[in-house]
KOLVEXNU-601629 format. One line per 10 residues: number of its first residue (from 0); their letters; for each residue x, y negated, z negated of N, C-alpha, C. Coordinates in nm, 4 decimals, always signed. Layout:
BEGIN
NUM	a	X/Y/Z/X/Y/Z/X/Y/Z  ...
This chain:
BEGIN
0	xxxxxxxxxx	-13.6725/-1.9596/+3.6458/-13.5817/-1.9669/+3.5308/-13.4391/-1.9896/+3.5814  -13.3795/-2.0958/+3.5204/-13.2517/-2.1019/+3.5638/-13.1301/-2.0461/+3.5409  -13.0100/-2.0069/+3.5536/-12.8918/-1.9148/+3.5767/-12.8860/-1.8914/+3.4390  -12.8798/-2.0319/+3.3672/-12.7833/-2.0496/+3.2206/-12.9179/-2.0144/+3.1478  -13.0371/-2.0064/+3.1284/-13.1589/-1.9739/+3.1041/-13.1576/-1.7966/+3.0800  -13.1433/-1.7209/+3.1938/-13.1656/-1.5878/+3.1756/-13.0929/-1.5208/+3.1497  -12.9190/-1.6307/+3.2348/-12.8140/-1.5214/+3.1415/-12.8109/-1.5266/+2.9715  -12.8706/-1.6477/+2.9446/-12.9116/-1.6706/+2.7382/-12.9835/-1.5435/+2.6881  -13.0891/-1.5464/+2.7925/-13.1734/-1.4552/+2.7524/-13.1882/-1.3012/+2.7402  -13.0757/-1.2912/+2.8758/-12.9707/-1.1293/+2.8711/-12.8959/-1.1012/+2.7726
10	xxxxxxxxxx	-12.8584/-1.2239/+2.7489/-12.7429/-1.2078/+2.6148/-12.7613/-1.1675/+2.4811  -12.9226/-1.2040/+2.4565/-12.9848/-1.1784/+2.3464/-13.0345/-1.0868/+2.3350  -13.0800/-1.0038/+2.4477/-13.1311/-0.9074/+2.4580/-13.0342/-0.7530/+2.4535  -12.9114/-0.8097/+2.5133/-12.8068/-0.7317/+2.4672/-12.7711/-0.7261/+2.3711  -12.7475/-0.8598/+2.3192/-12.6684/-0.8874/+2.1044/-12.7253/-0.7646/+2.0467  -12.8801/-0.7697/+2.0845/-12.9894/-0.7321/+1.9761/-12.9994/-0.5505/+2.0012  -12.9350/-0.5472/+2.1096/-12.9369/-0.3423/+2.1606/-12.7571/-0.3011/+2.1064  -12.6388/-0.3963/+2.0202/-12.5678/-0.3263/+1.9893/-12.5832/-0.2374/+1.8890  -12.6276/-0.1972/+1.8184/-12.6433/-0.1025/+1.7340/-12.5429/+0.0088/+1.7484  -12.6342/+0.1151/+1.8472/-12.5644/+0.2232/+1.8905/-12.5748/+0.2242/+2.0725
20	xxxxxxxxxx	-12.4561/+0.3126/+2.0827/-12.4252/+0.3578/+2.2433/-12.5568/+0.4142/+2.2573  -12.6073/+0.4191/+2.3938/-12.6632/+0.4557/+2.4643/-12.6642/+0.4430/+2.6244  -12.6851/+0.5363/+2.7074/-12.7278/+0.5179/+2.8427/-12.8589/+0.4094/+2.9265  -12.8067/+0.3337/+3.0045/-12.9400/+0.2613/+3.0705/-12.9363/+0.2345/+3.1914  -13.0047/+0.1899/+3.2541/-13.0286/+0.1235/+3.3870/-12.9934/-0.0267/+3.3704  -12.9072/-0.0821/+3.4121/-12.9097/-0.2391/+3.3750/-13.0026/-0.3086/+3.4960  -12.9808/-0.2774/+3.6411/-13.0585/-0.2896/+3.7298/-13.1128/-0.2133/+3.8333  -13.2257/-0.1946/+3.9035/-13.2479/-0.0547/+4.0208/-13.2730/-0.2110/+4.1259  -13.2244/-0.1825/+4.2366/-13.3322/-0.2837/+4.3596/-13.4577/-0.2165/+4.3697  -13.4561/-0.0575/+4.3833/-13.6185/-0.0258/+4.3824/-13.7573/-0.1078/+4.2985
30	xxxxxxxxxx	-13.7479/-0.0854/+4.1786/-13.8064/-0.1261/+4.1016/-13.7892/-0.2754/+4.0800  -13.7152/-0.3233/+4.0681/-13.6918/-0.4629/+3.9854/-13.6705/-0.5345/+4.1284  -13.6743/-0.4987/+4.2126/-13.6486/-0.5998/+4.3434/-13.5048/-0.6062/+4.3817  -13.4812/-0.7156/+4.4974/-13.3594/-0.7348/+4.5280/-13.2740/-0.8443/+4.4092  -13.1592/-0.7967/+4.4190/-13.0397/-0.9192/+4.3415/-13.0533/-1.0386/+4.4683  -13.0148/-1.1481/+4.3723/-13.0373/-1.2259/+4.4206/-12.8722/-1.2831/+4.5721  -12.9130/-1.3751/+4.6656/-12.8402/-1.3264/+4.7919/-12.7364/-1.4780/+4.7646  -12.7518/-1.5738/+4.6179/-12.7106/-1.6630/+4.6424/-12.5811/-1.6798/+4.5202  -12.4954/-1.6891/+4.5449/-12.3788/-1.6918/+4.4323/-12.3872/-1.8149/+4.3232  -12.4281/-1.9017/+4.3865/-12.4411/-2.0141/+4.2678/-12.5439/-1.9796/+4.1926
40	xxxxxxxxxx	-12.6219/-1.8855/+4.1801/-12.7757/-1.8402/+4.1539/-12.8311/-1.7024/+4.1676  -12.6870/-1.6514/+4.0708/-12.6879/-1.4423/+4.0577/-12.7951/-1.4523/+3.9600  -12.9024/-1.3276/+3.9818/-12.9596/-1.2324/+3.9009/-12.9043/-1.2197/+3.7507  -12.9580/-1.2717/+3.6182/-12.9002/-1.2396/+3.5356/-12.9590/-1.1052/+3.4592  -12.8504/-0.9955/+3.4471/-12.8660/-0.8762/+3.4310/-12.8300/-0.8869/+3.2545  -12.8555/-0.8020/+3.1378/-12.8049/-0.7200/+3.0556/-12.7465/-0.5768/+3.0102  -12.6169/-0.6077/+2.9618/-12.5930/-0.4509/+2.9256/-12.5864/-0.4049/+2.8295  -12.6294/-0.2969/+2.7769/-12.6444/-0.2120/+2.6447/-12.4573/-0.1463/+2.6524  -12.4540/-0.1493/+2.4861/-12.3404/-0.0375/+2.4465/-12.3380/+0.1207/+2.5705  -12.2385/+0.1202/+2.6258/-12.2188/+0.2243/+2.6789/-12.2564/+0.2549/+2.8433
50	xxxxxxxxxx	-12.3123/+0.3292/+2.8792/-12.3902/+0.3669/+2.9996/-12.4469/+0.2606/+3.0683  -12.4277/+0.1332/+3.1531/-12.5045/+0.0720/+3.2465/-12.5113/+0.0862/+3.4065  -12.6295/+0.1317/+3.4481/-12.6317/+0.1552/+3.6086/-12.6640/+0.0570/+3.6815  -12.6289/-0.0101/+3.7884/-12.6665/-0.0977/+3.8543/-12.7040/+0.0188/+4.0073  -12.7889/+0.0152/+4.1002/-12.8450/+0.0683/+4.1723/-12.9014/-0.0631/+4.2796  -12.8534/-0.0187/+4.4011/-12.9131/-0.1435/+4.4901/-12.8302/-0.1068/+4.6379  -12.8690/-0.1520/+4.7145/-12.8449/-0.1498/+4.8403/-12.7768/-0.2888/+4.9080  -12.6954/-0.3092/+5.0395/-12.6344/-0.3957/+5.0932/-12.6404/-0.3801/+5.2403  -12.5976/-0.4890/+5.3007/-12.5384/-0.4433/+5.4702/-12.6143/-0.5919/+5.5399  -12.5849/-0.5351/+5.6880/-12.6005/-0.6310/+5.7549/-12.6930/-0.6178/+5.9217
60	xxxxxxxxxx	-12.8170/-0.6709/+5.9231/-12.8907/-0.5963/+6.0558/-12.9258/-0.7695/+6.1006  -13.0174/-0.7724/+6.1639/-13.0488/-0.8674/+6.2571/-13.1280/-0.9537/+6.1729  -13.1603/-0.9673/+6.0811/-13.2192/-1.0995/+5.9976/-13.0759/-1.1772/+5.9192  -12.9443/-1.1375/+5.9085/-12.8361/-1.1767/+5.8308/-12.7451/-1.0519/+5.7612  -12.7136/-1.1220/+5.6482/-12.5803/-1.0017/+5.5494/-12.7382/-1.0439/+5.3998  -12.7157/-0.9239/+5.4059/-12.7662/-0.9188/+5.2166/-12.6383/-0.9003/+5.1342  -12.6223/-1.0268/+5.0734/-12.5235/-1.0273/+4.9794/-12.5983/-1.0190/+4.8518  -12.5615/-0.9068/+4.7204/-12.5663/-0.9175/+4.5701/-12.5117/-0.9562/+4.5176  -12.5858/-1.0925/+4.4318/-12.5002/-1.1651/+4.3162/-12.5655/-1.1040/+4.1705  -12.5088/-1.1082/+4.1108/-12.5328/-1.1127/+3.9447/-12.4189/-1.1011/+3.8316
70	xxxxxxxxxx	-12.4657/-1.1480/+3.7189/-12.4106/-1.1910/+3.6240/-12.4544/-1.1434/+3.4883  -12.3814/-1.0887/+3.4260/-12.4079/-1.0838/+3.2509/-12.3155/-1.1609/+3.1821  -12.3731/-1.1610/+3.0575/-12.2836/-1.2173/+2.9735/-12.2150/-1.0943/+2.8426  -12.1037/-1.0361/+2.7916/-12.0142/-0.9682/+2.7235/-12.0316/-1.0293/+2.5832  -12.1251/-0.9733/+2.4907/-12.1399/-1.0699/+2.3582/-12.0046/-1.0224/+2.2813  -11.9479/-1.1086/+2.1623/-11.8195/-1.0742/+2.0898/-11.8215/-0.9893/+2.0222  -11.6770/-0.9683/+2.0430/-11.6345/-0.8177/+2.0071/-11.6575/-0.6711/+2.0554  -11.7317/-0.7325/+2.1894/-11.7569/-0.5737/+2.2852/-11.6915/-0.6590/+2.4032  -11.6321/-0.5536/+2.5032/-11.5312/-0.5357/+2.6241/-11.6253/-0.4316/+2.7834  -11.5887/-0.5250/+2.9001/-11.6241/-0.4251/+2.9762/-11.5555/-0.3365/+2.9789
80	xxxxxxxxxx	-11.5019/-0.1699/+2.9490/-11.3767/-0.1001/+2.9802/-11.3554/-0.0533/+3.0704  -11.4905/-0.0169/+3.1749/-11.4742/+0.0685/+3.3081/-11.5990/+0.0774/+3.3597  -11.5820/+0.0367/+3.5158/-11.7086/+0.0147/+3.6576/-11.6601/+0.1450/+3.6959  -11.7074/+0.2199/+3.7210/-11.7507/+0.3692/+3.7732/-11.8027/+0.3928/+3.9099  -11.7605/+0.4289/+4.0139/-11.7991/+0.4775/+4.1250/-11.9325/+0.6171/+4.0937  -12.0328/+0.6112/+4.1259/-12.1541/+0.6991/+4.0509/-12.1927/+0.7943/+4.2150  -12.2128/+0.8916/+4.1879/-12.2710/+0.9607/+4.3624/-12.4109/+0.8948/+4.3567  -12.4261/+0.8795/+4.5208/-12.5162/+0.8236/+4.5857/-12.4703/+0.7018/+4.6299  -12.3765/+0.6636/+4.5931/-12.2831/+0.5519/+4.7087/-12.3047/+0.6108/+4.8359  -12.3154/+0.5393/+4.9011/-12.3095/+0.5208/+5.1329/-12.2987/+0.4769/+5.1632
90	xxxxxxxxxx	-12.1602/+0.4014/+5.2025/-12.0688/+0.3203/+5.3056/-12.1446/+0.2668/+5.4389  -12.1077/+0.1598/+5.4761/-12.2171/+0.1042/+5.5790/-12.1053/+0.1612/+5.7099  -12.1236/+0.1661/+5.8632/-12.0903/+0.2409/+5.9321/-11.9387/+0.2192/+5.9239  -11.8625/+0.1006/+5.8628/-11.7343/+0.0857/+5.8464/-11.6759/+0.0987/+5.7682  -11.7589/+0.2220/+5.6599/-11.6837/+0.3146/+5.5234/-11.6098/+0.2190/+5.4606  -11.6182/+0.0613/+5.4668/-11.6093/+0.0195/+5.3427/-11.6635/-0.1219/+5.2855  -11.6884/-0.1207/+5.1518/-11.7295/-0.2224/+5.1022/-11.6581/-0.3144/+5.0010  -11.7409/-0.3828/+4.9711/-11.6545/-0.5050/+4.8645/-11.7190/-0.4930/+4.7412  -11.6090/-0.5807/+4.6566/-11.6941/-0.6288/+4.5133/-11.5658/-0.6777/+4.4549  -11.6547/-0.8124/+4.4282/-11.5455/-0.9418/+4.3344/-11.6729/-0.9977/+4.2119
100	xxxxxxxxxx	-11.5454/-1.0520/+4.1528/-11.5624/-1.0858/+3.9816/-11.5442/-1.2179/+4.0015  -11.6561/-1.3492/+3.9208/-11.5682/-1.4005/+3.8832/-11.5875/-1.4845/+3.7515  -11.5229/-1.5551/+3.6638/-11.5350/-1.5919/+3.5229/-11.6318/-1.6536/+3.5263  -11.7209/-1.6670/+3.4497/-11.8296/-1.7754/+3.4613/-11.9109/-1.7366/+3.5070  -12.0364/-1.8174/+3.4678/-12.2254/-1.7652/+3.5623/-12.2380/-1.7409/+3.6993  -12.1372/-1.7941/+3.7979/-12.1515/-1.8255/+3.9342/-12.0389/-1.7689/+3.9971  -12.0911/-1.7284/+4.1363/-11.9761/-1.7055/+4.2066/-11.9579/-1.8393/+4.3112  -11.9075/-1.8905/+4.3096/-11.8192/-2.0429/+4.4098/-11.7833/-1.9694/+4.5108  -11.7436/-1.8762/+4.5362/-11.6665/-1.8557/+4.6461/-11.7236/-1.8441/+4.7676  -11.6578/-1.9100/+4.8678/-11.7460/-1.8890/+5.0103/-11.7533/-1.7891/+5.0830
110	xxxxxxxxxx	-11.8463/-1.6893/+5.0857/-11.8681/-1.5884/+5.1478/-11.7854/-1.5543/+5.2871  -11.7526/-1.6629/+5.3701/-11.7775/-1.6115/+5.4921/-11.6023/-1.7065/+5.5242  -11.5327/-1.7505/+5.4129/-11.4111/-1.8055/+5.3803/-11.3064/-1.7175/+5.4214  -11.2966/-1.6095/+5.3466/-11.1709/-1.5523/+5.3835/-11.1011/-1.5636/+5.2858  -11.1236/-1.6013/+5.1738/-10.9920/-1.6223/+5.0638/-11.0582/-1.5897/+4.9767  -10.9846/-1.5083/+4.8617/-11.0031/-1.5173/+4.7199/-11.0110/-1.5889/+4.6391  -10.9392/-1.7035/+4.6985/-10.9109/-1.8159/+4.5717/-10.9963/-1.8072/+4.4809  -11.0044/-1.8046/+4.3720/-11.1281/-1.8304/+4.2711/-11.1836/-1.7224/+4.1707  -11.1946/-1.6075/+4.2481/-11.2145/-1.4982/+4.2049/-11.1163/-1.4322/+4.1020  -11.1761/-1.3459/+3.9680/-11.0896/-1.3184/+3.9340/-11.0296/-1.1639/+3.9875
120	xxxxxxxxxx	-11.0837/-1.1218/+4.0862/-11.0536/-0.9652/+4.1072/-11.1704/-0.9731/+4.1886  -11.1107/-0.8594/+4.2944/-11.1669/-0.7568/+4.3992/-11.1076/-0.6609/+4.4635  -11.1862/-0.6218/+4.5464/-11.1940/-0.4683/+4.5793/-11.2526/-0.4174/+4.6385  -11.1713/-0.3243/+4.7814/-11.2914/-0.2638/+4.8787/-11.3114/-0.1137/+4.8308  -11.3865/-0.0746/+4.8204/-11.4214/+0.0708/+4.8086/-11.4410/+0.1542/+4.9200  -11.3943/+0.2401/+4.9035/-11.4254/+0.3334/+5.0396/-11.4401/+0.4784/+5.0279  -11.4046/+0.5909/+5.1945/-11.4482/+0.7322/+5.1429/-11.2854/+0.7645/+5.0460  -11.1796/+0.6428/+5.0218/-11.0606/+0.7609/+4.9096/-11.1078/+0.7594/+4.7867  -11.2428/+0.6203/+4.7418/-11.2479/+0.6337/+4.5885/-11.3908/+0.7583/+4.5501  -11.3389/+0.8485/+4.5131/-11.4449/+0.9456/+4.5144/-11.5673/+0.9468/+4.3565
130	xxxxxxxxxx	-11.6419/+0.9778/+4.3464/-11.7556/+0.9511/+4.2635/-11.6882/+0.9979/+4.1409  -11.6932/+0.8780/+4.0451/-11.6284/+0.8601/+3.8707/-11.5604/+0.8078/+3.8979  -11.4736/+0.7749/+3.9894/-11.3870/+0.6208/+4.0076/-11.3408/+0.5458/+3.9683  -11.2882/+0.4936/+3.8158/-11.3405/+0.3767/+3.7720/-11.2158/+0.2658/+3.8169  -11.2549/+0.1676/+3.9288/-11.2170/+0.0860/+4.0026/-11.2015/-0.0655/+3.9348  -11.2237/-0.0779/+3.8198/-11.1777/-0.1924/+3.7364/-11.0329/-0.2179/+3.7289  -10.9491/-0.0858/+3.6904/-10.7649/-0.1846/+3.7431/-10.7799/-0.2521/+3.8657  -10.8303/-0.1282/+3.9836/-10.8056/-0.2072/+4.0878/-10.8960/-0.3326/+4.1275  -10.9643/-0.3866/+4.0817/-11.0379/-0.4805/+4.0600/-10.9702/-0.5844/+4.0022  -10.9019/-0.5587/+3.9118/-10.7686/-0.6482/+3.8721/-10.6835/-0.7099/+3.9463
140	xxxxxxxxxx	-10.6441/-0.5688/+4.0412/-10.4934/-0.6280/+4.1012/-10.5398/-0.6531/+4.2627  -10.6530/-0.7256/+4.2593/-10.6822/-0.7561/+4.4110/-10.6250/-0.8985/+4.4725  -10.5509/-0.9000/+4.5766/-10.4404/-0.9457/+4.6015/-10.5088/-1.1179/+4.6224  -10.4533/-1.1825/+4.5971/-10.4745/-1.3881/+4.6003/-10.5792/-1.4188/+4.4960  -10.6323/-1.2997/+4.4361/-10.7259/-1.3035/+4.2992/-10.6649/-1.3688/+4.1995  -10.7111/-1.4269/+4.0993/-10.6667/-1.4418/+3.9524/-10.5794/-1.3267/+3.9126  -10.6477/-1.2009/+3.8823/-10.5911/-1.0953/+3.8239/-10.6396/-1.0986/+3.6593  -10.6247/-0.9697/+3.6597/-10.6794/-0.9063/+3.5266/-10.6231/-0.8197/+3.4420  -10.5530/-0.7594/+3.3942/-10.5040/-0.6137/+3.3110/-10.6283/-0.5611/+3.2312  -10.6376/-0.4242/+3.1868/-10.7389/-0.3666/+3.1222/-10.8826/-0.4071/+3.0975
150	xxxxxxxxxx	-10.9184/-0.3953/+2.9922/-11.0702/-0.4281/+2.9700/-11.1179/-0.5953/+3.0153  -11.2467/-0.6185/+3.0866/-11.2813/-0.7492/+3.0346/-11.3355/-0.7684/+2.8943  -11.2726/-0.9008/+2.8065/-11.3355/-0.9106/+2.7188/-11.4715/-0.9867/+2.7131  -11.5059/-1.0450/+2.5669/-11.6350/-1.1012/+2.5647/-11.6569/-1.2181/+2.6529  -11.7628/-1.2274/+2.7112/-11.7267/-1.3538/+2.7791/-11.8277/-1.3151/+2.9073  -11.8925/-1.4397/+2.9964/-11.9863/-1.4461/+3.0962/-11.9208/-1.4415/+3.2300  -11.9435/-1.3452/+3.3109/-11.9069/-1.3173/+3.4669/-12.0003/-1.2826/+3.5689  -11.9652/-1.3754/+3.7159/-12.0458/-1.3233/+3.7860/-11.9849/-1.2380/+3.8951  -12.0575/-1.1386/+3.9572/-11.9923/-1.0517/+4.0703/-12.0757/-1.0481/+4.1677  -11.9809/-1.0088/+4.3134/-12.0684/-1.0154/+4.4544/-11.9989/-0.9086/+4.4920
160	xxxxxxxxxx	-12.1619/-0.8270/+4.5656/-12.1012/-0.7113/+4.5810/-12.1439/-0.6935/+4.7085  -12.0735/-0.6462/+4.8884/-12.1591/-0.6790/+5.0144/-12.0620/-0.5726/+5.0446  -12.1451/-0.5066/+5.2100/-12.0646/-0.3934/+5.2728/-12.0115/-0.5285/+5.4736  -11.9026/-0.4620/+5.4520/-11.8480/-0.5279/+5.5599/-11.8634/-0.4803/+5.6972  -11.9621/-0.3858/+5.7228/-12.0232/-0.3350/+5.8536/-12.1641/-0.3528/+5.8470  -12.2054/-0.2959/+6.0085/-12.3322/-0.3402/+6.0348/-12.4233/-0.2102/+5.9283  -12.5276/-0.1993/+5.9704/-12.6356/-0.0840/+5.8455/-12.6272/-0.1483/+5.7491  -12.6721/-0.0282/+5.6547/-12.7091/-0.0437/+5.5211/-12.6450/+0.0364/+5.4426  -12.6221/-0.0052/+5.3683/-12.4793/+0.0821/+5.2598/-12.5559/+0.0595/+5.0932  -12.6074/+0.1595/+5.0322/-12.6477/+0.1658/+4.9720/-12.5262/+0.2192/+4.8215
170	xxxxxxxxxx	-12.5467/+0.1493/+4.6640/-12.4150/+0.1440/+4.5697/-12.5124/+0.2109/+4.4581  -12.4498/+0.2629/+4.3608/-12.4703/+0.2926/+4.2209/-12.3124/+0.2907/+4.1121  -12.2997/+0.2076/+4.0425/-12.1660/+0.1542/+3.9733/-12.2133/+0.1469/+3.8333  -12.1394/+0.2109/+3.7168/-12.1921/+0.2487/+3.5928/-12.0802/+0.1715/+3.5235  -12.1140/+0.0783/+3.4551/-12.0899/-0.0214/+3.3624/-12.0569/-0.0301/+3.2429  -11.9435/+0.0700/+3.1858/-11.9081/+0.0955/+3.0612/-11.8848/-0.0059/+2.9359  -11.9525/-0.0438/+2.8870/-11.9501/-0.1268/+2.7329/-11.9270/-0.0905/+2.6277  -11.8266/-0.0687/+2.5360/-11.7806/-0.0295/+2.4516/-11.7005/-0.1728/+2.3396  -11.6894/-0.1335/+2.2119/-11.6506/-0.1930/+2.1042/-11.4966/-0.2341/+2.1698  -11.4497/-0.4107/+2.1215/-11.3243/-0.4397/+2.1233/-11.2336/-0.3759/+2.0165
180	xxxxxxxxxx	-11.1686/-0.3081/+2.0501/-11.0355/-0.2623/+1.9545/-11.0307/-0.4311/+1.7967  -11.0349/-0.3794/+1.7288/-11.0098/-0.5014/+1.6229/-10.8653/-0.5459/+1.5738  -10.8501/-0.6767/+1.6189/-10.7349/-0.7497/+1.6043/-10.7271/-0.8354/+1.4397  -10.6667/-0.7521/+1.3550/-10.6922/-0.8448/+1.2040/-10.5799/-0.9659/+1.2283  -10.7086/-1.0744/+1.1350/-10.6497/-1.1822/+1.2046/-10.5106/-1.2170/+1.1010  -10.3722/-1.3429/+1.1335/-10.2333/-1.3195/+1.0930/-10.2565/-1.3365/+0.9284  -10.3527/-1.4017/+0.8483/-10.3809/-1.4160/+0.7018/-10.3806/-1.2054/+0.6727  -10.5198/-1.2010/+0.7119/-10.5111/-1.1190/+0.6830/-10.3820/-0.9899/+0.7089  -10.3565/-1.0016/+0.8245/-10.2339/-0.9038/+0.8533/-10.1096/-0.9016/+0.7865  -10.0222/-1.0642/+0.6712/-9.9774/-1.0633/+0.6372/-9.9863/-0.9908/+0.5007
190	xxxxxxxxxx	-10.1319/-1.0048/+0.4121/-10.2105/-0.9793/+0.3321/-10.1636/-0.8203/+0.3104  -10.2111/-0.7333/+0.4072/-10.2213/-0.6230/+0.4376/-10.0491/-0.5501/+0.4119  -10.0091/-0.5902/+0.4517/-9.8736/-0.5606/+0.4605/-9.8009/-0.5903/+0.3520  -9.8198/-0.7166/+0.2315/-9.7806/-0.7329/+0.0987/-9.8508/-0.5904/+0.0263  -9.9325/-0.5689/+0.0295/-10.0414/-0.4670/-0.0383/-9.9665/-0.3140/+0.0004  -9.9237/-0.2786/+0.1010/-9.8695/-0.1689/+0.1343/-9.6773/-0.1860/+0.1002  -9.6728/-0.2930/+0.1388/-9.4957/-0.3027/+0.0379/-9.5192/-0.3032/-0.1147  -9.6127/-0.3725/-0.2011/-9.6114/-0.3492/-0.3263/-9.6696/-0.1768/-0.3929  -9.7468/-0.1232/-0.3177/-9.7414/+0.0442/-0.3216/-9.6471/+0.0807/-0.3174  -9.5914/+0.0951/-0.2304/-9.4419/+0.1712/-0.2129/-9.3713/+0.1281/-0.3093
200	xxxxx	-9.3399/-0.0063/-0.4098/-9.2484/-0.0360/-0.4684/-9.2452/+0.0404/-0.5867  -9.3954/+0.0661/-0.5932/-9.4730/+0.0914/-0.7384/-9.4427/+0.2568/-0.7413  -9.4566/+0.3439/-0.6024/-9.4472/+0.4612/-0.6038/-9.2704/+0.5423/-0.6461  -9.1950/+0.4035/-0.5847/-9.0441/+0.4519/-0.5987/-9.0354/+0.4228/-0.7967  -9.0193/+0.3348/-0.8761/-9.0650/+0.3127/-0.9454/-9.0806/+0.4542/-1.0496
């Protein structure tokens, strides 16, 4: 199944779980296998209102680097608000790791480059960010990145997430989804505001 294929199919599967908040697993590597190791060709994941865990392991031994790609898509009018540092994080022997964002199904960026260009945000994690974390500003303000302020809104992203030492560095990062704040649009907002000046006129009156 192809990228634009399953992230459709995540998407729908998410649309269809807004209802109410709840807690979930969005992905385990135990169970569901490994994320996939290729950025043009992330794992497409779904997230429910509220609670999403991603669970999976990284690092680097004598067959290569296991790099995690994946991607959801943010249906309208819900926001990512906060990635969560979760216990059971373990730093590979050089206590720290990565994780970049970037707009769109795919990550482009060349692994083994050296530059951000492209990305909209990253971020190494290490032993100062302690478990509840939530590392999304700084995910924002990661330096030659795009950059970000507050929530992501609706909209399809992919992220790569790898530990920059040798071992195995094993992650758990909880994926907060919550309702966009509602912006009434300028008809209506003008609307709104005739309606509350003609009260008042009526009350002085």
């Amino acid at each position: 199944m192809s990228i634009l294929k399953r992230l459709l199919f995540a998407a729908v599967l998410s649309a269809g779980a807004l209802a109410g908040a709840q807690a979930a697993t969005a992905w385990d590597e135990g169970p569901n296998g490994d994320l996939s190791n290729v950025g043009t060709d992330p794992t497409g994941i779904a997230l429910l209102p509220g609670s999403n865990l991603l669970i999976g392991t990284t690092g680097r031994n004598a067959s290569g680097v296991d790099r995690d790609y994946f991607a959801f898509t943010i249906p309208s009018g819900w926001q990512l608000d906060s990635l969560t540092l979760v216990s059971g994080t373990f730093l590979g022997q050089q206590s720290l790791s990565f994780i970049g964002v970037q707009a769109g199904p795919q990550v482009t960026v060349n692994p083994s480059g050296g530059s951000p260009t492209g990305l909209l945000g990253w971020y190494h994690y290490g032993p100062n960010d302690a478990p509840g974390s939530d590392i999304l500003p700084l995910i924002g303000f990661g330096l030659g990145a795009t950059g970000f302020l507050g929530p992501l809104p609706a909209g399809t992203y992919a992220f790569w997430i790898q530990d920059t030492g040798t071992g195995i560095a094993s992650y758990r990062f909880d994926f907060g989804l919550t309702a966009a704040a509602a912006v009434p649009e300028p008809a209506a907002a003008w609307l709104l505001a005739a309606g509350l000046l003609s009260l008042a006129l009526r009350r002085r009156r």
